[in-house]
C-alpha positions as CSV (number, residue, x, y, z in Angstrom):
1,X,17.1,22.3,199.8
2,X,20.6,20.8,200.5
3,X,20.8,17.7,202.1
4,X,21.1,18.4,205.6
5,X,22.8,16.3,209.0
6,X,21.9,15.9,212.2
7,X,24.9,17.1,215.0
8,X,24.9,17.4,218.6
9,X,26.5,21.0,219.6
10,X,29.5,21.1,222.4
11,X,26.8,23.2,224.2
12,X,24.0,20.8,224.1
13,X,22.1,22.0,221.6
14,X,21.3,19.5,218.7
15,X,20.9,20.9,215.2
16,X,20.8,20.1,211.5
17,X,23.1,21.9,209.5
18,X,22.7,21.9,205.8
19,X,25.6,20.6,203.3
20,X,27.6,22.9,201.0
21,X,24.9,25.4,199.6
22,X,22.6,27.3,201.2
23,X,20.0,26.1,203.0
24,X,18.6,26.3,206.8
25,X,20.5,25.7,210.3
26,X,17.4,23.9,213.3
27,X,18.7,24.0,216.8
28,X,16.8,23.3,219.5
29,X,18.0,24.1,223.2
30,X,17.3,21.2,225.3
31,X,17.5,23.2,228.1
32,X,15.1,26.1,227.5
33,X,13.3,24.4,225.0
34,X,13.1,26.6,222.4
35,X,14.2,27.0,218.6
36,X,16.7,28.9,216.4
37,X,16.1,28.4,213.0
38,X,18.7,30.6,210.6
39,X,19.4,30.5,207.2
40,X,22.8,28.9,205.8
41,X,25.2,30.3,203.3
42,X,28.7,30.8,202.1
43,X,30.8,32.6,201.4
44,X,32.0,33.4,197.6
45,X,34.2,35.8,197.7
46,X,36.1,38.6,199.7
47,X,36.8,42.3,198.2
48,X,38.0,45.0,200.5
49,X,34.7,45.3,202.8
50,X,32.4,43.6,200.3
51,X,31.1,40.1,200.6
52,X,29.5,38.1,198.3
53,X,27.5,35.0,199.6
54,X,25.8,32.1,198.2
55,X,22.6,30.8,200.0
56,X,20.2,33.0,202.1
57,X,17.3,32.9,200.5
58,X,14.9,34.6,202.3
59,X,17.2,37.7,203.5
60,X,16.0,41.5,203.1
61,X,17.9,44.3,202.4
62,X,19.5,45.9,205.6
63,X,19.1,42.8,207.5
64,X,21.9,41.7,209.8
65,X,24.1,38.4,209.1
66,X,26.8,36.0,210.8
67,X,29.9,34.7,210.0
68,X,31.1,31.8,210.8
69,X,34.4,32.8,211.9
70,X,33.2,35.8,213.9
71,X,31.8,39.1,212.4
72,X,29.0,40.7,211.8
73,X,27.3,42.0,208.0
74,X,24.7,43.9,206.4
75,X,22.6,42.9,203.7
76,X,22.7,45.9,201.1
77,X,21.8,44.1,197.7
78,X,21.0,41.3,195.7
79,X,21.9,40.0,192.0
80,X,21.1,36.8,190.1
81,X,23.2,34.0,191.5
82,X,24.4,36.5,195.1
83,X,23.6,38.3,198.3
84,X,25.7,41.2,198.1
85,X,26.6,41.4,202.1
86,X,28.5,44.9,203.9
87,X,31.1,43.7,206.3
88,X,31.5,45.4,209.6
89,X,34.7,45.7,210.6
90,X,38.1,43.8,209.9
91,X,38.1,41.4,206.4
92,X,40.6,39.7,208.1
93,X,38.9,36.5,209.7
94,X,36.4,36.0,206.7
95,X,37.2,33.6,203.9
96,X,35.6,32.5,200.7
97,X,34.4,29.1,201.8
98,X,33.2,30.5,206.0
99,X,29.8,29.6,206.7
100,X,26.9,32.5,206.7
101,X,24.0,32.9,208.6
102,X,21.0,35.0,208.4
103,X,18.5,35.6,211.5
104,X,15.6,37.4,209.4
105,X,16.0,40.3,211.9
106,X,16.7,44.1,211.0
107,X,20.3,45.7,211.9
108,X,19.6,47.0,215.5
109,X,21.7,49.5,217.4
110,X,21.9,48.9,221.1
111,X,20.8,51.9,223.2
112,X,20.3,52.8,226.1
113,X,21.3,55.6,229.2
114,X,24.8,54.5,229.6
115,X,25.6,55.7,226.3
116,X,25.4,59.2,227.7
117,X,28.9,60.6,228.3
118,X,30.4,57.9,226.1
119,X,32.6,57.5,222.7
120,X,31.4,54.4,220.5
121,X,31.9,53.6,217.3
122,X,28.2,53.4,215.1
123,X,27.7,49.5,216.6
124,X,27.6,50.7,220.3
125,X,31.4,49.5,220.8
126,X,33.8,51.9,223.1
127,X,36.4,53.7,222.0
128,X,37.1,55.8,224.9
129,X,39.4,53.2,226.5
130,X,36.4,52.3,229.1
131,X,34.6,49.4,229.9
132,X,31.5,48.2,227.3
133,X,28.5,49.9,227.9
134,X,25.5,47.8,228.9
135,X,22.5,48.4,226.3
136,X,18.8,48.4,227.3
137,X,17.4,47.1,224.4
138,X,18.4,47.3,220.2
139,X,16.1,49.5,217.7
140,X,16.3,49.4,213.9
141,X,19.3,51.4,212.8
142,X,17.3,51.9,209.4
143,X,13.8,52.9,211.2
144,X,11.5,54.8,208.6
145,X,10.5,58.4,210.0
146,X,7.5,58.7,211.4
147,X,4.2,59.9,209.5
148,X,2.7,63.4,209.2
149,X,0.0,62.1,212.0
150,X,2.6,61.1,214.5
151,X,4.0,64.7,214.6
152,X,3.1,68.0,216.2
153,X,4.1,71.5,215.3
154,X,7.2,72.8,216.5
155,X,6.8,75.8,219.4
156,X,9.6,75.4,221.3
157,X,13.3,77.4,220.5
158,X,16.3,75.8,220.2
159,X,19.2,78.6,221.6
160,X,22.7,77.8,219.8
161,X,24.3,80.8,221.9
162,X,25.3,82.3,219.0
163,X,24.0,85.8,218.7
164,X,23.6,85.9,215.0
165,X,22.0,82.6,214.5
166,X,19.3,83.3,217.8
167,X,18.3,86.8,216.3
168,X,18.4,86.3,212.8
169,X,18.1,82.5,212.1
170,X,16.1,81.0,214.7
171,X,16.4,77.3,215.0
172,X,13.3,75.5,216.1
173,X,13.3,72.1,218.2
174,X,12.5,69.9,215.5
175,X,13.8,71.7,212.9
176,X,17.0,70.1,210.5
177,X,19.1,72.8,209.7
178,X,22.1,72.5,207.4
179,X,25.2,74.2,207.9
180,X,27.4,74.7,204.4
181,X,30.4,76.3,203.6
182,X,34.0,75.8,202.8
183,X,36.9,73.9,204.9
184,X,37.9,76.2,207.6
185,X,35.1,78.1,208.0
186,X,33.5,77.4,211.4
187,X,31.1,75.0,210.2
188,X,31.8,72.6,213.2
189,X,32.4,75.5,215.5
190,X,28.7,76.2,215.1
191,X,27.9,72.3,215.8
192,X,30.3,72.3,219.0
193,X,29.5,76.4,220.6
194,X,25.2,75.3,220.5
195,X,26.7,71.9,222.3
196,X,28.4,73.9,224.5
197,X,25.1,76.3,225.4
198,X,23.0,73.7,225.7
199,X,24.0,73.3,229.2
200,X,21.5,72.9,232.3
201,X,19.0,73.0,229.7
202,X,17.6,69.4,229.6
203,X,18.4,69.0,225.7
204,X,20.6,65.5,225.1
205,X,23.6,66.2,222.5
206,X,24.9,63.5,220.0
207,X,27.9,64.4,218.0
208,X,28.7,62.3,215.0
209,X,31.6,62.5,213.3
210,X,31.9,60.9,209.6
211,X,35.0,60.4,208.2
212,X,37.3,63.2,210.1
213,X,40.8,63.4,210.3
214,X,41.9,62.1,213.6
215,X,43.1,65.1,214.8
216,X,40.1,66.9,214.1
217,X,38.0,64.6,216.0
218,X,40.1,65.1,218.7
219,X,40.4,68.8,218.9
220,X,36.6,68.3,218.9
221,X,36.4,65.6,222.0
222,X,38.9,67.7,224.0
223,X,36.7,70.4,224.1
224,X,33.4,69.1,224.9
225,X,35.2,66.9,228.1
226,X,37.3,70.7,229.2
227,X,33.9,72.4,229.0
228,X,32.2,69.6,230.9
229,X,29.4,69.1,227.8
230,X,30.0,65.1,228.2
231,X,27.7,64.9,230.7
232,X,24.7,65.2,228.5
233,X,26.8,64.3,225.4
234,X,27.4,61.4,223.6
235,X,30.2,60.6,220.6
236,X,29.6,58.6,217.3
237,X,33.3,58.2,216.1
238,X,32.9,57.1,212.1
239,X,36.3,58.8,211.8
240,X,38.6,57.9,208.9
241,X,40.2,55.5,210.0
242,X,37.1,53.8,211.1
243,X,35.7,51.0,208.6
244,X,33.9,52.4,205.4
245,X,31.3,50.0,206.5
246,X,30.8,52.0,210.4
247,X,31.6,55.0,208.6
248,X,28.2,54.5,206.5
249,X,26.5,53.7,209.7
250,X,27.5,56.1,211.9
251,X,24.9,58.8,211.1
252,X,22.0,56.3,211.1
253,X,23.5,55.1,214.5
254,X,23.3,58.4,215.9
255,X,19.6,58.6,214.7
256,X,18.7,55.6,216.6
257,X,20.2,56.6,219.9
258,X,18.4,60.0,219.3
259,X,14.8,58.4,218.9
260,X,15.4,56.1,222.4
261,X,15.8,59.1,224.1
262,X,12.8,60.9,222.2
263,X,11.2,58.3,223.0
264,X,11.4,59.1,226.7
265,X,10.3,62.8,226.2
266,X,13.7,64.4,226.0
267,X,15.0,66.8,223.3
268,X,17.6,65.9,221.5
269,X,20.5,67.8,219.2
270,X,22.5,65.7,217.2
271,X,24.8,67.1,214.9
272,X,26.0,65.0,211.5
273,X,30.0,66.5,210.8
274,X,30.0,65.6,207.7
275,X,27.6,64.9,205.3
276,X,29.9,64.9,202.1
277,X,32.2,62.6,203.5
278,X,29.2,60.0,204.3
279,X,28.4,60.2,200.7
280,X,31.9,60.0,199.5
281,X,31.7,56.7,201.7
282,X,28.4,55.3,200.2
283,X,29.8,56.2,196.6
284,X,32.9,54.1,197.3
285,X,30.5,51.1,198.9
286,X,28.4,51.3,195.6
287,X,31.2,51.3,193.0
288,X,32.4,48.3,195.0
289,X,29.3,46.6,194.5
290,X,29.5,47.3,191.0
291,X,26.0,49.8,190.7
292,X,25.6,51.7,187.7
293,X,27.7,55.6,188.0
294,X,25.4,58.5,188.4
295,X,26.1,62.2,188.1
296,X,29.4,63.0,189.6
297,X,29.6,58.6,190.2
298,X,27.1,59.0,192.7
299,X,24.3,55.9,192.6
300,X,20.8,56.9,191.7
301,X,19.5,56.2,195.3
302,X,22.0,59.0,196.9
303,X,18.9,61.3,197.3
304,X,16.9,58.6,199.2
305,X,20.0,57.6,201.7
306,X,20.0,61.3,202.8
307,X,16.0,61.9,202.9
308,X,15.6,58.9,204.8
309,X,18.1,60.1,207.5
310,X,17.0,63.9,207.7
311,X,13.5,62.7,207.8
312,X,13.7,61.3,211.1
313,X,13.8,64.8,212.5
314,X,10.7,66.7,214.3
315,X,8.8,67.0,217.0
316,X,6.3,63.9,218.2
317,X,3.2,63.4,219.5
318,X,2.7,62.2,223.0
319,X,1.9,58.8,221.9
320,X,5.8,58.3,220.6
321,X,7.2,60.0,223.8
322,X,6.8,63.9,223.5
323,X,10.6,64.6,222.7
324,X,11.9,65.9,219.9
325,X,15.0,65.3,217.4
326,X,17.4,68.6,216.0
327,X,19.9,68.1,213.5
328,X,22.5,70.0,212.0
329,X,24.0,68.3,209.1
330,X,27.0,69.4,208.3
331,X,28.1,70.0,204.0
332,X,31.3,70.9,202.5
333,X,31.4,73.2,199.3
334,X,34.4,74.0,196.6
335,X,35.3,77.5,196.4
336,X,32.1,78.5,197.9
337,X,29.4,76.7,194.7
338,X,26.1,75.4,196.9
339,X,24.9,74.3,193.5
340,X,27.1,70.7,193.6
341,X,24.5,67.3,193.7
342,X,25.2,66.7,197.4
343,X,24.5,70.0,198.3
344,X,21.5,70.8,196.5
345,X,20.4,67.7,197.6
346,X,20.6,68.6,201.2
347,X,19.3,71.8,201.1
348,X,16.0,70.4,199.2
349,X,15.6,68.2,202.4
350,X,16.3,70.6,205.2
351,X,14.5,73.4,206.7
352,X,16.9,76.1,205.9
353,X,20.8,76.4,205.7
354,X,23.5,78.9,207.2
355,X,25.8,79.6,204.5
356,X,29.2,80.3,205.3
357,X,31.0,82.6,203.7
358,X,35.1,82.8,203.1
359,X,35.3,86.0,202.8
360,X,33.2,87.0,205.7
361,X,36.0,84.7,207.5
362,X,38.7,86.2,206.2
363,X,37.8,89.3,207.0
364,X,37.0,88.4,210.8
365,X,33.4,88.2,210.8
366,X,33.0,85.4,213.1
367,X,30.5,83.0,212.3
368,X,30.7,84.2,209.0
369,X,27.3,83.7,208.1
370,X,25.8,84.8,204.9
371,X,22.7,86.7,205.5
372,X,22.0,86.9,201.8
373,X,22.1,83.0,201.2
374,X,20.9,81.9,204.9
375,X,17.4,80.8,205.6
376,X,15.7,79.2,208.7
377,X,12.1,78.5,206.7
378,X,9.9,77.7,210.6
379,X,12.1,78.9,213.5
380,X,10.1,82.4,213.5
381,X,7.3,80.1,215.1
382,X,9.0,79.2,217.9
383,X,11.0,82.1,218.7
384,X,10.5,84.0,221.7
385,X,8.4,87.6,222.2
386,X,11.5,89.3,223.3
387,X,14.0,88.4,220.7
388,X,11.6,88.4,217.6
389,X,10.5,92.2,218.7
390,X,14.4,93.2,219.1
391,X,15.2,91.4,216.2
392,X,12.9,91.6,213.5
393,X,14.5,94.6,211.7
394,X,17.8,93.0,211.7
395,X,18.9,91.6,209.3
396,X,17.1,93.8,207.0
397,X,19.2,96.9,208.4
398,X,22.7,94.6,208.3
399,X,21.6,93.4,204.4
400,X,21.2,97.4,203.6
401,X,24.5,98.4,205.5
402,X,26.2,95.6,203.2
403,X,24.9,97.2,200.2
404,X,25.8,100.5,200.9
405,X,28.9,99.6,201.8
406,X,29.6,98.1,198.6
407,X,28.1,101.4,196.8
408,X,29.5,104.0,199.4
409,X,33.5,102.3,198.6
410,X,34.6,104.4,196.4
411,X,33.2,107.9,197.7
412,X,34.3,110.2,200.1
413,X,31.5,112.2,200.3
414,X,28.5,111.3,202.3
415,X,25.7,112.5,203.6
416,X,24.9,112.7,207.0
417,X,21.9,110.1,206.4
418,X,24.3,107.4,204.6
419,X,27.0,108.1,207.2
420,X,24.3,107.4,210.4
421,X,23.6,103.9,208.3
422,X,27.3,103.1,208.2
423,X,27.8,103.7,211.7
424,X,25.0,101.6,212.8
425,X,26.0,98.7,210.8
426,X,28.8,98.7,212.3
427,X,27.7,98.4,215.8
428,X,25.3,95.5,214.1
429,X,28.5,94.0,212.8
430,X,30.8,94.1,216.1
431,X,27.9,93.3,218.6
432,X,27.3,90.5,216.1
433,X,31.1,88.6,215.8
434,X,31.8,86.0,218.4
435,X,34.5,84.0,219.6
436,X,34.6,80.5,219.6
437,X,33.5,78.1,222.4
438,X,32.2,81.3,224.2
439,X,28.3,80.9,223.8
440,X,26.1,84.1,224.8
441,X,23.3,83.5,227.1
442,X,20.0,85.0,226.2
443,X,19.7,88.0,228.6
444,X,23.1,88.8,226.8
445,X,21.5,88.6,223.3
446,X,18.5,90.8,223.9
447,X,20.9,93.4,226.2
448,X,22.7,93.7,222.8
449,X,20.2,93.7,220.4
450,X,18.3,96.1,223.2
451,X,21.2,99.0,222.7
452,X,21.3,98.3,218.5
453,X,17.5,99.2,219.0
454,X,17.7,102.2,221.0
455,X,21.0,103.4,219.5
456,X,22.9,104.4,222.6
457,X,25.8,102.9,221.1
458,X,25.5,104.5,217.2
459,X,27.6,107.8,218.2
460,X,30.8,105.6,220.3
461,X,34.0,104.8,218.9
462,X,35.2,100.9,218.1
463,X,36.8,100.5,221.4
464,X,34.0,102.5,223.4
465,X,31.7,99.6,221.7
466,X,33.8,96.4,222.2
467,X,34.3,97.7,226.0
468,X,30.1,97.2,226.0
469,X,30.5,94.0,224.8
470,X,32.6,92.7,227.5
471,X,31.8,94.7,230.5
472,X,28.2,94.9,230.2
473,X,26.8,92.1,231.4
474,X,28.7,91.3,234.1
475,X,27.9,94.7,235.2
476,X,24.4,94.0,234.9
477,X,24.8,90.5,236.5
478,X,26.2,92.4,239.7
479,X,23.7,95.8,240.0
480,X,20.3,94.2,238.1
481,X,20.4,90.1,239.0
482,X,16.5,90.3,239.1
483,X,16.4,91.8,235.3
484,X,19.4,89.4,233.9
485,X,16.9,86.4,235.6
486,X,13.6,88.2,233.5
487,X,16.1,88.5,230.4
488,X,16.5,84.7,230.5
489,X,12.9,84.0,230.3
490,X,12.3,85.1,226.6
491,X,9.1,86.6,227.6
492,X,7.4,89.9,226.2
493,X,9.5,93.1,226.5
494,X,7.1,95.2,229.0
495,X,7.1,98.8,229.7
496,X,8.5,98.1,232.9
497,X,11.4,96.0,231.6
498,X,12.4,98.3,229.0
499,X,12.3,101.3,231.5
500,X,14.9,99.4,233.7
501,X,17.0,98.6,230.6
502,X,17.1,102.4,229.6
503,X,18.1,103.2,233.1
504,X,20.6,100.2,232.7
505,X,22.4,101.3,229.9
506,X,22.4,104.8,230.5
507,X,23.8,104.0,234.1
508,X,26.9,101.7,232.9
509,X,27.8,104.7,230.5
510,X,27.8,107.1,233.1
511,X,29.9,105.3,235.5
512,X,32.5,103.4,233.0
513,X,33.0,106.8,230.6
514,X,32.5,105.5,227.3
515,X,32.0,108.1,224.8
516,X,32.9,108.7,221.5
């Protein structure tokens, strides 16, 4: 070990600091009595966000470090002679020469209730333009996910408000589902609309946003404060402008504040907007730290960066608080292939994906969801007895009305069979598009998906139909408030229930006139 001198502090602290190399920092505080032993190094060099230290023995990977100047670091590799160290913000007051020092402690995100409402960046710093928000405690921004034993099944339904996705892709609290499509497809429209519906229903929303434009981002943050979703939401801003270092936190930032709150027994949604761009960001770190170039430049531990994220997801035993942890990651594709590395990646991790599709947008089916390439693999199990007997045919009869469609293009002759097939995927279809930021409530869903079943809506024209669609329910709200309150339950349709929602229906055709 370096030689090493003993110094009195300017607080009154006295300490030995070791010479040049590396080596170990002593202080003892006269006043409390106690002692902070850190390891010494320095700096060797500076390279865009990348430092490279001398010294530091005894450091682990993902461990947090000081500079002397001011700044903060993380540990993400090692080689022969260096510790390879991740610079959080500015390079500006680190030079090759600056003392280093390591605490032996994990990187730790401060959490705690006052984050709720907030915009931070992924170290717990404002960006709102308000005043620093005072943090309970710090957990382990790289916590592993808990075991098979410290989980319980999922039972519980997680409603996005989106009719399409709540009848025929249930999303289970717990569940990680992955949204993937094009640019401009209303990938984060699905993220911000089951924000947006999540209101005065107990379930804590964390949007993260990795590597956005900045107009983007704030298209996204305008909304959620107009709709008043801020106050059970809080912002990650890894934006593009942000540090590639924050950028590369962000996500496991989010995570952390997610489990303090699961911790406490709440449910939590936290959306990841995007995926790609976080691994365009840990590409760049890793070719900057010189690792060997995978497929497509990637570094071999890609897989493991995402897994270890997604994994965190679920629902937890009592023991671990009772809450439980949603994600939607969000993944970009290239003229429409889900067969790129990141992507298949993803989709071997999650529970299911909604695949977007251009054309479906194009055409003004709105989401545009694929119902050939989506999946949701366990929300059946937690989806209500109402909407899984409304909806279990669904998407079977909206997959056949695509197909005969295709096959039926070119004809002009049909039969009276093929024609009553058309016209009922058409009500499917138009009962099915939504616009954005208007989330349907559940008694809306099953009111629709109540008429699909019963067909009172099969002989109308388009305009009869899309008069249903916005005059129904507050019809119903105002005559039937005691069966839009039983709607919103989820529970079992019983004969009773359906008698008043034949009477319903066949009441609000009567007096508003729609025929065909």
């Amino acid at each position: 070990m370096a030689a090493a001198n003993l110094t009195e502090t300017q607080n009154g602290h006295r300490s030995t600091e070791a010479a040049q190399g590396g080596g170990a920092v002593l202080s003892l505080a006269r006043d409390k009595g106690w002692f902070d032993v850190r390891e010494v190094g320095r700096v060797v060099s500076v390279r865009e966000y990348i430092i490279r230290v001398h010294g530091l023995p005894s450091c682990m990977n993902g461990q947090l470090v000081e500079f002397g100047r001011g700044g903060r670091g993380i540990v993400m590799g090692y080689n022969e002679r260096e510790v390879l160290v991740l610079l959080l913000g500015a390079a500006a007051n680190v030079r090759a020469g600056d003392e280093v020092y390591s605490r032996s402690e994990p990187f730790l995100t401060p959490v705690g209730d006052a984050f709720i409402g907030r915009v931070v960046t992924a170290l717990g710093e404002p960006c709102d333009g308000g005043a620093a928000v005072e943090a309970v405690q710090g957990l382990s921004t790289f916590q592993d996910a808990p075991g098979v034993m410290e989980r319980v099944p999922v039972k519980q339904a997680l409603q996005t408000g989106l009719r399409i996705i709540d009848a025929g892709f249930p999303i289970a609290k717990g569940q990680r589902q992955l949204i993937i499509g094009d640019q401009m497809t209303g990938k984060t429209t699905i993220a911000t609309d089951t924000i947006l519906n999540q209101r005065g229903k107990n379930v804590l929303c964390i949007y993260c946003a990795v590597g956005q434009s900045h107009s983007s981002f704030q298209k996204v943050l305008t909304l959620l404060k107009e709709r008043g979703a801020m106050e059970y939401t809080m912002v990650v801003a890894g934006i593009a402008s942000a540090p590639l270092g924050e950028q590369f936190l962000a996500p496991y930032a989010a995570c952390a504040w997610g489990e303090y709150f699961a911790s406490k027994g709440r449910d939590v949604f936290i959306a990841f907007d995007d995926l790609s761009k976080h691994a365009w960001a840990y590409r760049q770190l890793s070719l900057l730290f010189e690792r060997p170039p995978g497929r497509e430049a990637y570094p071999g531990d890609i897989f493991y960066i995402h897994s270890q994220l997604l994994e965190r997801a679920g629902k937890f035993i009592p023991e671990l608080g009772g809450g439980t942890m949603t994600f939607f990651p969000i993944v970009a594709t290239i003229q429409g292939d889900i067969t790129g590395y990141i992507q298949t990646n993803i989709i071997s991790i999650t529970d299911g994906q909604l695949y977007l599709n251009t054309g479906l947008f194009q055409k003004g089916f709105k989401p545009a969801i694929d119902f050939g390439l989506s999946v949701s693999r366990i929300g059946n199990k937690a989806q209500g007895d109402a909407m899984k007997e409304l909806s279990g045919k669904l998407r079977l009869e909206y997959l056949r009305y695509q197909e005969l469609l295709q096959m039926t293009a070119m004809k002009s002759d049909l039969s009276s069979e093929a024609e009553g097939r058309l016209r009922r995927g058409e009500v499917i279809s138009q009962l099915l598009i939504q616009n954005k930021g208007q989330p349907s409530s559940l008694a809306e869903q099953l009111s629709f998906l109540y008429a699909i079943r019963k067909g009172v809506l099969d002989p109308f024209s388009r305009e009869a139909r899309q008069r249903f669609k916005t005059e129904f329910m507050p019809w119903l709200q105002q005559r039937q408030p005691a069966l839009v309150k039983a709607l919103d339950e989820g529970t079992a349709l019983i004969p009773q229930r359906k008698q008043a929602m034949d009477e319903a229906l066949e009441a609000f055709i009567q007096e508003t006139g729609l025929s065909g």
